[in-house]
C-alpha positions as CSV (number, residue, x, y, z in Angstrom):
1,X,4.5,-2.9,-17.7
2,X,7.2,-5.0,-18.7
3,X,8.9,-7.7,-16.0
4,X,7.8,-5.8,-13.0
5,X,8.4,-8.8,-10.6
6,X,12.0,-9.8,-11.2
7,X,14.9,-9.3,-13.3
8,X,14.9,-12.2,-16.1
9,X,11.2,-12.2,-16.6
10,X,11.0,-10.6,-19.3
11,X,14.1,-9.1,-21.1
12,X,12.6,-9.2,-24.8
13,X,13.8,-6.6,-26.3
14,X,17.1,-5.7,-24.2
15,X,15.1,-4.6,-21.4
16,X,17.5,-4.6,-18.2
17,X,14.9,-3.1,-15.5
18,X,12.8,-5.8,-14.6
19,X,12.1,-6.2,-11.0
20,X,11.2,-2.5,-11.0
21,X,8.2,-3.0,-8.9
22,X,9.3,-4.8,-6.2
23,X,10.5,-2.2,-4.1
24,X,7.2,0.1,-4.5
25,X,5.2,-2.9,-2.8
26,X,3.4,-2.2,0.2
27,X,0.4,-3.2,2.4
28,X,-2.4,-0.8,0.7
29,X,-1.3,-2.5,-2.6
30,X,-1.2,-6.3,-1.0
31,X,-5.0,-5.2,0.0
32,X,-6.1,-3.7,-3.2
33,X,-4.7,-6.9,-5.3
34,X,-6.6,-9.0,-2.3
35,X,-10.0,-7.2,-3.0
36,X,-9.8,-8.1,-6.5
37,X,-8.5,-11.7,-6.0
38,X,-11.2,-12.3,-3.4
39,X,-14.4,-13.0,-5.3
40,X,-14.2,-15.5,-8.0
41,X,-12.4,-14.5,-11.2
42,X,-11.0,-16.4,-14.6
43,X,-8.2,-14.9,-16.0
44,X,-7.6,-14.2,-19.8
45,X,-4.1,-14.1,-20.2
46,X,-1.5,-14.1,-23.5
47,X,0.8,-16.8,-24.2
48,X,4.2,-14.6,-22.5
49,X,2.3,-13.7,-19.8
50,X,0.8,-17.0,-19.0
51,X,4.5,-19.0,-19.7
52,X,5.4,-15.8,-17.0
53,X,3.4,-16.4,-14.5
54,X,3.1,-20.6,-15.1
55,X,6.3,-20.1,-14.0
56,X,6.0,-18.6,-10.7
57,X,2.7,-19.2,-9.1
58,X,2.5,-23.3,-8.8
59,X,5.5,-22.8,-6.7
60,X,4.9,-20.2,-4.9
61,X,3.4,-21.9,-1.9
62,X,4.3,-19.9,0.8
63,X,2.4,-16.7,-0.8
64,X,-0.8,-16.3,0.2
65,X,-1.8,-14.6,-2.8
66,X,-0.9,-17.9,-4.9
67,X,-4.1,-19.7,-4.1
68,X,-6.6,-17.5,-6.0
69,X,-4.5,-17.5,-8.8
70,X,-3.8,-21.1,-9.0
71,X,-7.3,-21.9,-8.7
72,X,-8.9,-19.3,-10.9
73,X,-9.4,-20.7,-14.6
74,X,-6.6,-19.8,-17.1
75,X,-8.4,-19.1,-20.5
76,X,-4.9,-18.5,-22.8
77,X,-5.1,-16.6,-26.3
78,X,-2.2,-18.3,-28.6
79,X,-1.4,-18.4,-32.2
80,X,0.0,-21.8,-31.2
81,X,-1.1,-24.4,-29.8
82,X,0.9,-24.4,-26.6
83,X,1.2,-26.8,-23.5
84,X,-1.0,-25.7,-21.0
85,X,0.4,-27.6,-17.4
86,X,-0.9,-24.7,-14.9
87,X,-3.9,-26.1,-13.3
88,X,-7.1,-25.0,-14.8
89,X,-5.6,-23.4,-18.1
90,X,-7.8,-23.6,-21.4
91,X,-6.8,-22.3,-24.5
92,X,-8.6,-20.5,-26.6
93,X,-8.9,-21.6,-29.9
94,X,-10.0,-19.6,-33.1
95,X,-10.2,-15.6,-33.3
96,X,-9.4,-14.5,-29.6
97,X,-11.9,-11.7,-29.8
98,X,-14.8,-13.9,-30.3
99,X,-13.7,-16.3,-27.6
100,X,-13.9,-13.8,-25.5
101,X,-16.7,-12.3,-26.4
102,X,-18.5,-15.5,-26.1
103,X,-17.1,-16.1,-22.6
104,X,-18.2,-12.4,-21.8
105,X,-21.5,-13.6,-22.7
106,X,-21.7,-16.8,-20.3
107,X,-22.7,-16.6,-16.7
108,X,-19.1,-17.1,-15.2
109,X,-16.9,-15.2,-12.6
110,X,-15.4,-12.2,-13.7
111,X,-12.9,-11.8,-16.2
112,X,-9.8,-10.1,-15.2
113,X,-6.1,-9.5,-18.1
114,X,-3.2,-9.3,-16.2
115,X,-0.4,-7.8,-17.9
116,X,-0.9,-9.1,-21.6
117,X,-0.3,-6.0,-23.8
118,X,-1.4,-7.2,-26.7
119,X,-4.5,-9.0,-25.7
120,X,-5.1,-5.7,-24.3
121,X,-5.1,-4.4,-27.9
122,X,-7.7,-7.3,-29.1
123,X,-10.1,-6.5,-26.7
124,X,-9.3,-2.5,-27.5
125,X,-10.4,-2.9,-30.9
126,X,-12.8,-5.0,-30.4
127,X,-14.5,-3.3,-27.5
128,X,-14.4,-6.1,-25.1
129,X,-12.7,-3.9,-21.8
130,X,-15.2,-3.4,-19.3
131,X,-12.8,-1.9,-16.6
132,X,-9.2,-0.9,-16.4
133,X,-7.0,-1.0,-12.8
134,X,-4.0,0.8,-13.3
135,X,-1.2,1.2,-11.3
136,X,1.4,4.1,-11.7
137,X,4.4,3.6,-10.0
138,X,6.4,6.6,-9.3
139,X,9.1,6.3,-11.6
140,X,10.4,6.7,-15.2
141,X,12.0,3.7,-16.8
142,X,11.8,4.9,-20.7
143,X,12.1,1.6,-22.4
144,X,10.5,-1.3,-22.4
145,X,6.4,-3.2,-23.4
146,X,3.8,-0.8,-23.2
147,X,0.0,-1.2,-22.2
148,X,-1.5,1.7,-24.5
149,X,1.0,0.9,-27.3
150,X,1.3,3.0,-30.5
151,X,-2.0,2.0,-33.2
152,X,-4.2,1.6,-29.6
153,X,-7.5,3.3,-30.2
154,X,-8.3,6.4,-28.6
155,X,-10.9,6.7,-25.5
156,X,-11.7,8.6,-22.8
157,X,-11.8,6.8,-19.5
158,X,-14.0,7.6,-16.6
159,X,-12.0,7.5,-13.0
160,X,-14.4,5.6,-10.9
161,X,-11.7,4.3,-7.3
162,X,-9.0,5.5,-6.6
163,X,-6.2,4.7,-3.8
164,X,-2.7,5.8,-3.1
165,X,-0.4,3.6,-1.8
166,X,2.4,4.5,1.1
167,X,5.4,4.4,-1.7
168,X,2.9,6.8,-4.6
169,X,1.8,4.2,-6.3
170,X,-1.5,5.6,-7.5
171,X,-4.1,2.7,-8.0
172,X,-7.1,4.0,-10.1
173,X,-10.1,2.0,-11.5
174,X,-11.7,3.3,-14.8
175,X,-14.0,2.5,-17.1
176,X,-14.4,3.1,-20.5
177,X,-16.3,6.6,-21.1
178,X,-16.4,6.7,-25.6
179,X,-14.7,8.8,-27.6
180,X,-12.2,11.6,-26.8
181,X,-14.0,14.7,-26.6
182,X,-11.7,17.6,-27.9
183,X,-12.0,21.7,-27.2
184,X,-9.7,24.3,-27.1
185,X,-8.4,26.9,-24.7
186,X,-8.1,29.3,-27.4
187,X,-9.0,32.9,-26.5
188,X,-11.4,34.7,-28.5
């Protein structure tokens, strides 16, 4: 999950592959990231991943998926207090779990974390993922941030769209289905 959209984005950590998602793009994925962009969202983002994408999407002017980004409220989970100059962008102050929680609770658009691995933890642990879109992109990089990182908690998911793009990306949608149930193929 780390810099898919350009080498430099994110090389914490020695990584040397970002970018590796630019050549899997295609139409089918342009409309599946327009369907979720097209009804009124928020996003809850980290601190990296905000400063990532603060960095790309004011300027980006010419793509039309820049607009519902660029309006769409930021909410940003620090443990700084960082400038915020992307239009829109609140940070959320205090435990990020019960910000978010509270906004869960308000009558707002819907919520959607992009990249943000270890937001994605917080609202793990604290039960606050209502839906998972997942991409797999046909390849192996081996190093590099993870989004189910070692210490996540263990859950089943429940597939419930699914789409394949014309490179093998497979885009699934999931929501959370409890606790991993076990068995064994164990003859007796």
């Amino acid at each position: 999950m780390q810099a898919p959209g350009g080498p430099g984005e994110d090389d914490s950590g020695g990584f040397v592959h970002g970018g590796w998602s630019v050549n899997y793009w295609d139409e089918q994925m342009e409309q599946v990231m327009g369907e979720a962009t097209s009804a009124p969202f928020a996003l809850v983002l980290g601190r990296k991943t905000y400063d990532i994408m603060a960095a790309h999407w004011p300027h980006a002017t010419d793509d039309a998926g820049a607009k519902p980004f660029n309006d769409a409220t930021k909410y940003v989970v620090s443990r700084s207090r960082p400038t915020l100059e992307w239009s829109n962008s609140v940070l959320i102050e205090g435990d990020a779990a019960e910000g978010i929680a509270e906004l869960k609770k308000e009558d707002g658009p819907e919520l959607q974390v992009h990249g943000s691995g270890n937001l994605i933890q917080t609202l793990l642990r604290h039960d606050l993922a209502d839906q998972f879109r997942l991409w797999v992109f046909p390849l192996v990089i081996g190093s590099g941030k993870r989004l189910f990182a070692e210490g996540t908690i263990p859950s089943g998911l429940k597939l419930v769209d699914s789409k394949v793009s014309s490179t093998g990306v497979v885009m699934g949608t999931y929501e959370p289905a409890g606790e991993i149930v076990t068995g064994s193929f164990a003859l007796d």
